[in-house]
Every structure is written in structure tokens, then in C-alpha cells.
C-alpha positions in Angstrom: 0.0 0.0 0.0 1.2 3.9 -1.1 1.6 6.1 1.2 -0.6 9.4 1.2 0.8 12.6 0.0 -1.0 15.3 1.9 -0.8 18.8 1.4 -2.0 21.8 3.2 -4.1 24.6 1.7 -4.8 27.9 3.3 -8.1 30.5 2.8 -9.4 33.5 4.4 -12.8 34.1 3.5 -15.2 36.0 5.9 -16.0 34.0 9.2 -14.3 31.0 9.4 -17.3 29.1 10.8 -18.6 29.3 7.4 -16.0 28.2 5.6 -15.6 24.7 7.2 -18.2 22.8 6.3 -17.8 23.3 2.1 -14.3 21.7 2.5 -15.1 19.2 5.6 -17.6 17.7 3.7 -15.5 16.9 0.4 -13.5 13.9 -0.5 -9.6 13.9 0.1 -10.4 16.1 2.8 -8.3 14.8 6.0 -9.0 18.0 8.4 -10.2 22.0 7.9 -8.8 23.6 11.0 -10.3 27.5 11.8 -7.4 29.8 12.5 -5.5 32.8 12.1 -3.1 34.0 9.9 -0.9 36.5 7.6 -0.9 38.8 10.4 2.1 40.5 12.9 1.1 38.8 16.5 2.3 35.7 17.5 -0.1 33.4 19.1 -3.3 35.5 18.8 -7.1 35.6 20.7 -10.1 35.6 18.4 -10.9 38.9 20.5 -7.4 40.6 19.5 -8.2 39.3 15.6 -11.5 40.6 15.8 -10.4 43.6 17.5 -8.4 44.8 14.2 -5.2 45.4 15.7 -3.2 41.9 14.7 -3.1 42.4 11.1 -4.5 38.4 10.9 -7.2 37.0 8.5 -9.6 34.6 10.0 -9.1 31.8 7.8 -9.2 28.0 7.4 -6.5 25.5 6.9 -7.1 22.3 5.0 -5.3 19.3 4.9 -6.1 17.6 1.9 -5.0 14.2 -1.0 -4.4 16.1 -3.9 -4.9 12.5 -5.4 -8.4 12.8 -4.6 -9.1 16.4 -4.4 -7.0 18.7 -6.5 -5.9 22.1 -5.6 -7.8 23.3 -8.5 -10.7 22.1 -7.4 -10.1 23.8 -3.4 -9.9 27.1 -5.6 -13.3 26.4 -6.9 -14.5 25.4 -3.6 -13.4 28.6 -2.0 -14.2 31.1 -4.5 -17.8 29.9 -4.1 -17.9 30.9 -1.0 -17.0 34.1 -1.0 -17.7 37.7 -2.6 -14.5 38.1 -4.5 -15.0 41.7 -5.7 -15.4 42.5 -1.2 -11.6 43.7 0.2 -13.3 45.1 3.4 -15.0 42.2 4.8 -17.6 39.1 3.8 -21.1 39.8 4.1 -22.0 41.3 7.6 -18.0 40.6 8.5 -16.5 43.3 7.9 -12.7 44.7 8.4 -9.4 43.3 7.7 -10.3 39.8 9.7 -12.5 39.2 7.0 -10.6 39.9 4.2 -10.5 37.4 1.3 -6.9 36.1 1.0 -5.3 32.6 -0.5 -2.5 32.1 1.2 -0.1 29.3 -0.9 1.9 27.5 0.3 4.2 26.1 -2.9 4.7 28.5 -5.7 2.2 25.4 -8.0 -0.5 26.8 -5.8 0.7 30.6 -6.4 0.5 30.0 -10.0 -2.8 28.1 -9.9 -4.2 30.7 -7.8 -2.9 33.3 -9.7 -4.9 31.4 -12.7 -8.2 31.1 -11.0 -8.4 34.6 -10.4 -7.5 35.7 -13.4 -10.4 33.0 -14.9 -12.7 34.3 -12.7 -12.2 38.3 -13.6 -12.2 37.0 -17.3 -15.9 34.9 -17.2 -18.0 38.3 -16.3 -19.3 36.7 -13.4 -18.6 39.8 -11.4 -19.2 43.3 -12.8 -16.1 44.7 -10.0 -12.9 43.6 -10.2 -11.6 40.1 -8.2 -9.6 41.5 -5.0 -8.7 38.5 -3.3 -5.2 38.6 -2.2 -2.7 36.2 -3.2 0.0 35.6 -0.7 2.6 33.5 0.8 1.5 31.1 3.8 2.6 32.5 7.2 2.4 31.2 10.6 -1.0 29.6 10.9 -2.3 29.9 14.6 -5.3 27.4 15.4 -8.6 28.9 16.8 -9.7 28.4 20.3 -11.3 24.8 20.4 -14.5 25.8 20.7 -14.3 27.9 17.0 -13.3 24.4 15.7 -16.5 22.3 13.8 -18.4 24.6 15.1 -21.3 23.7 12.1 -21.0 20.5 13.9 -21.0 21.2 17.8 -23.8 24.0 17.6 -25.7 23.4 14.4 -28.7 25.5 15.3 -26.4 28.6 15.7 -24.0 28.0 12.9 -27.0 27.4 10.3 -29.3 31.0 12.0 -25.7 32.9 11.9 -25.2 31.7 8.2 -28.9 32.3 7.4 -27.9 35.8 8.2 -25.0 36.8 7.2 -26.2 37.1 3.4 -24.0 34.9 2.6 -26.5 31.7 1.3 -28.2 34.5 -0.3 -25.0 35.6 -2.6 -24.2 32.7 -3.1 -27.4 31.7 -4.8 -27.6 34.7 -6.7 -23.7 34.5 -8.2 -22.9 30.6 -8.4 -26.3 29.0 -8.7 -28.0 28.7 -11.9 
């Protein structure tokens, strides 16, 4: 038997509760861990993230077969979930925690990244321009343990929250149909 080749892939894109479950739920997918990153504080709270002043996304990392799930198809994953054309926030997120950034961690993924973008600006999908960042992996600080699954341990509040964020709602209007 071969061993596995995992590899890790790295996304900010609005609250990190929500962008879990598109990637938990997908084959090849060993783990999606909530965290922080591509910021200046070591080892920080989700109150100092949230507060502004760390200069770190709240993102997800994802440990993933590329065997089974490509890259490519991550990037198509997590542009779905977000509103590329939205610098200042996701939804009702807003600030520089919420940011939309890929953060790659070999220069393949720069380059596919790079490509995805540019796809997406091509297609017309989005009458403003595509400003998610595309940056080197930093430090990636795991969320407290109670941000972690969260769609799982408190489903009732994960699926309101979502509900009303707008992001279902932009989602359905931009990717659907």
C-alpha cells in the first residue's frame, strides 16, 4: 500500500465558521482547521483578531489528498464561498479579519491561484474587479477549540448565523444557476 501525499491549503474568507463545512464535507479532505493567519502577532485571541489590531485574517487551513481532491478544485471550492469583488469584509464581516486572501503554500498553488483569479475576472461573473489577495503562507495559529466544527457542535447557531449573514443568499444569486 502507497503512502498518502497530503498537502495543506490555506483560505481567508469572511468568518471561518462558514468556511468549514464546504471543504469538511469533500472527498480527500483529512481535516479543515479555523485559524488565524498573515498577520504580525504571534499566538493571537479571536478577540485581538476581531479587534483589528493583529493584522490576521480569520481563515481555514485544509489538509487535503491532492490525489483525490486537486488544488484546483479547493480554488473552486473557495471562490464559491465568497464575494471576491469585497476587500473590506464578507457579508456582515466586515474589516481586515474578514478579508478574502489565498494564502499558498508552494509556488504550484501561487500560479494556480494566480490562474483562478484571473479565470474568474475574465468569465463576467462579477461586474467589479476580483480582489482577493494572493499571498505567501505564514504562521497559521489554530482557533480556540471551541471555533473548531463549530457547524458540527452547535448546528442551530451555525445554520441562523449563516442564514444571516447574506452569505447563502450571494451565493445563490452568483454561483447558482
Amino acid at each position: 500500500m502507497t503512502e498518502k501525499h497530503l498537502e495543506k491549503a490555506t483560505f481567508a474568507g469572511g468568518c471561518f465558521w462558514c468556511m468549514v463545512k464546504p471543504f469538511d464535507t469533500q472527498p480527500g479532505i483529512e481535516k479543515v482547521i479555523s485559524g488565524y493567519t498573515g498577520g504580525h502577532t504571534e499566538n493571537p485571541t479571536y478577540e485581538e483578531v476581531c479587534g483589528g489590531k493583529t493584522g490576521h485574517a480569520e481563515a481555514v487551513q485544509i489538509t487535503f489528498d491532492p490525489e483525490v481532491f486537486p488544488y484546483d478544485k479547493l480554488l473552486d471550492v473557495y471562490f464559491m464561498q465568497t464575494d471576491p469583488t469585497d476587500a473590506f469584509g464578507q457579508f456582515v464581516d466586515r474589516g481586515d479579519s474578514y478579508r478574502p486572501a489565498i494564502f499558498y503554500h508552494s509556488e504550484e498553488q501561487k500560479k494556480a491561484a494566480e490562474k483562478a483569479k484571473a479565470d474568474l475576472e475574465k468569465s463576467g461573473r462579477f461586474k467589479k474587479p476580483i480582489v482577493t489577495e494572493i499571498v505567501p503562507a505564514e504562521t497559521f495559529y489554530p482557533a480556540e477549540g471551541y471555533h473548531q466544527d463549530f457547524y458540527k457542535k452547535d448546528a442551530a447557531h451555525y445554520e441562523g448565523y449563516r442564514k444571516h449573514s447574506g452569505r447563502d443568499q450571494f451565493i445563490d444569486s452568483h454561483w447558482k444557476g
